[in-house]
Steps between C-alpha positions, in 0.01 A plus 500: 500500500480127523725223619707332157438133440798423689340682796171335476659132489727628804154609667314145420816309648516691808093513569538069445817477751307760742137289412713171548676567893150637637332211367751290704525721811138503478445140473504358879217787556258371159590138618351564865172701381434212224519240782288707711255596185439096466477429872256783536191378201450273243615585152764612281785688670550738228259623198587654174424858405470661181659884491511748189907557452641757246351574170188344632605147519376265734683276714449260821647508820481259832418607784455375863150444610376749741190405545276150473445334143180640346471781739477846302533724813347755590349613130161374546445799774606748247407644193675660248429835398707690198598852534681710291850497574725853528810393243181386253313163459280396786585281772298272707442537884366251730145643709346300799243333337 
């Protein structure tokens, strides 16, 4: 049992209005960490992101930078390691390398 097509556009409009006054209340808080992010390092303040959405379709995203341009983190101590996974498929873990 599934919402009608009147239901669904209901849905969309609400998750935009609800999207839409977080975004705003939100805004004062993104505006302060960007300032900081730039004050902090050289280098953009956000970076884009590609993520796999529904039926496999890729899209980008910005984020804020957490960390310094160029840096990759922690990664190059680890290794990656696959392992079967319980609900099928395998799944990579990270080892101390």
């Amino acid at each position: 049992m599934g919402l009608s097509r009147g239901g669904h556009v209901l849905k969309r409009g609400i998750d935009i209005v609800v999207a839409g006054v977080m975004l705003v209340a939100c805004l004062p808080l993104l505006v302060i960490c960007a300032v900081l992010i730039k004050l902090d390092s050289r280098g953009p303040i956000l970076f884009r992101q590609a993520r796999m959405g529904r039926d496999a379709k890729v899209f980008s995203l910005l984020k804020l930078r957490t960390m310094r341009a160029g840096e990759d983190g922690p990664r190059s101590h680890f290794r990656t390691r696959s392992t079967n996974h319980p609900r099928g498929g395998s799944a990579a873990t990270l080892e101390a390398g």
